[in-house]
C-alpha positions in Angstrom: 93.7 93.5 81.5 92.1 95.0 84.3 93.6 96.2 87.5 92.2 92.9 89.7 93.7 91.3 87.3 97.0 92.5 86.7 96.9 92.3 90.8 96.3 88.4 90.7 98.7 87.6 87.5 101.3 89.5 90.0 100.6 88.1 93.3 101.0 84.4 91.4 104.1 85.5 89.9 105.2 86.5 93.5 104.1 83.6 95.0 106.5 81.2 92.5 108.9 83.4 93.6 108.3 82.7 97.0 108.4 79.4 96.7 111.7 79.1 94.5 113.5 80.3 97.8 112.0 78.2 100.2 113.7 75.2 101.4 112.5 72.0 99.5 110.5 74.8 97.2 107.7 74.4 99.5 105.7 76.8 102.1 103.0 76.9 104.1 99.9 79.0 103.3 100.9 81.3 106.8 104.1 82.0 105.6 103.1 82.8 102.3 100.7 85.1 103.1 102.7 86.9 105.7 105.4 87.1 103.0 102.6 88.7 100.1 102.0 91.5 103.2 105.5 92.4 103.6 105.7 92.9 99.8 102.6 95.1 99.6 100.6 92.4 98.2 98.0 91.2 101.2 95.6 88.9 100.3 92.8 87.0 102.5 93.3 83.6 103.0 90.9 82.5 100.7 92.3 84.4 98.0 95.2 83.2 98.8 94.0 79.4 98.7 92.2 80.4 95.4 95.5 81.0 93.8 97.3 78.3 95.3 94.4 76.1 93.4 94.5 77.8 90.1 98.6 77.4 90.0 97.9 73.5 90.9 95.3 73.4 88.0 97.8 74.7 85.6 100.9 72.3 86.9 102.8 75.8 88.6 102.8 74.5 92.4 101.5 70.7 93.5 98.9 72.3 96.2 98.2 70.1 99.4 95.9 71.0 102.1 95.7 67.9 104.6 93.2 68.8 107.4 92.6 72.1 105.7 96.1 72.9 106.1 97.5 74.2 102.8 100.9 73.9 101.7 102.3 74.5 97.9 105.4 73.6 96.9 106.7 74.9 93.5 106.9 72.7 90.2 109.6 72.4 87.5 106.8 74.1 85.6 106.4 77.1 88.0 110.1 77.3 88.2 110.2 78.1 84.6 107.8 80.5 84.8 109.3 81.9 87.6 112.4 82.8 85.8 110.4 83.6 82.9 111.5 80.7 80.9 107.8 79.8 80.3 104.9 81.7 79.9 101.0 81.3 80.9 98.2 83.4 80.8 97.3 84.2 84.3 101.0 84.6 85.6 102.5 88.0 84.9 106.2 87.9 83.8 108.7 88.5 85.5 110.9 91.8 85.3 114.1 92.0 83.7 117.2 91.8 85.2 
C-alpha cells in the first residue's frame, strides 16, 4: 500500500468515526470536512464527496446529496467497521485501545 493510499483508507476510517458521534449518525459534507482539517487530515471537497461515494458503494454510510448538498449518515455496516468489528479493504482499521 502506498502512501495516497494508506491516506484515503485513514481519512474513511476517520470519517466513520465522525459519523458514529454525530447526532442521528449523520453529518453534513461542511462539517465533515472542517472536522478532517482539525484532525490533520484536509481534503478538497471533491475528495471528500469521492469517499463519501465509495463508503455508500460498499454499504459504510447511506450518502445523499439533494441539490448537490451532501450529507452521509453512518450504517450498521460502517459502525462495525468503525469499531473494528468488520473489516474492508479500503478502510484502514482502527487502533487499539
Amino acid at each position: 500500500m502506498n502512501y495516497n493510499e494508506h491516506m484515503t483508507a485513514h481519512r474513511r476510517l476517520t470519517v466513520l468515526g465522525i459519523l458514529d458521534r454525530s447526532p442521528a449518525y449523520t453529518a453534513h459534507e461542511v462539517d465533515i470536512k472542517h472536522t478532517l482539517s482539525s484532525r490533520g487530515l484536509a481534503v478538497s471537497t471533491d475528495n471528500l464527496r469521492a469517499d463519501l461515494q465509495w463508503l455508500h458503494e460498499q454499504g459504510l454510510v447511506l450518502a445523499l446529496h439533494p441539490d448537490e448538498v451532501w450529507f452521509a449518515t453512518l450504517t450498521a455496516k460502517g459502525g462495525d467497521v468503525q469499531q473494528g468489528l468488520a473489516s474492508v479493504p479500503g478502510v484502514a482499521r482502527p487502533e487499539p485501545r
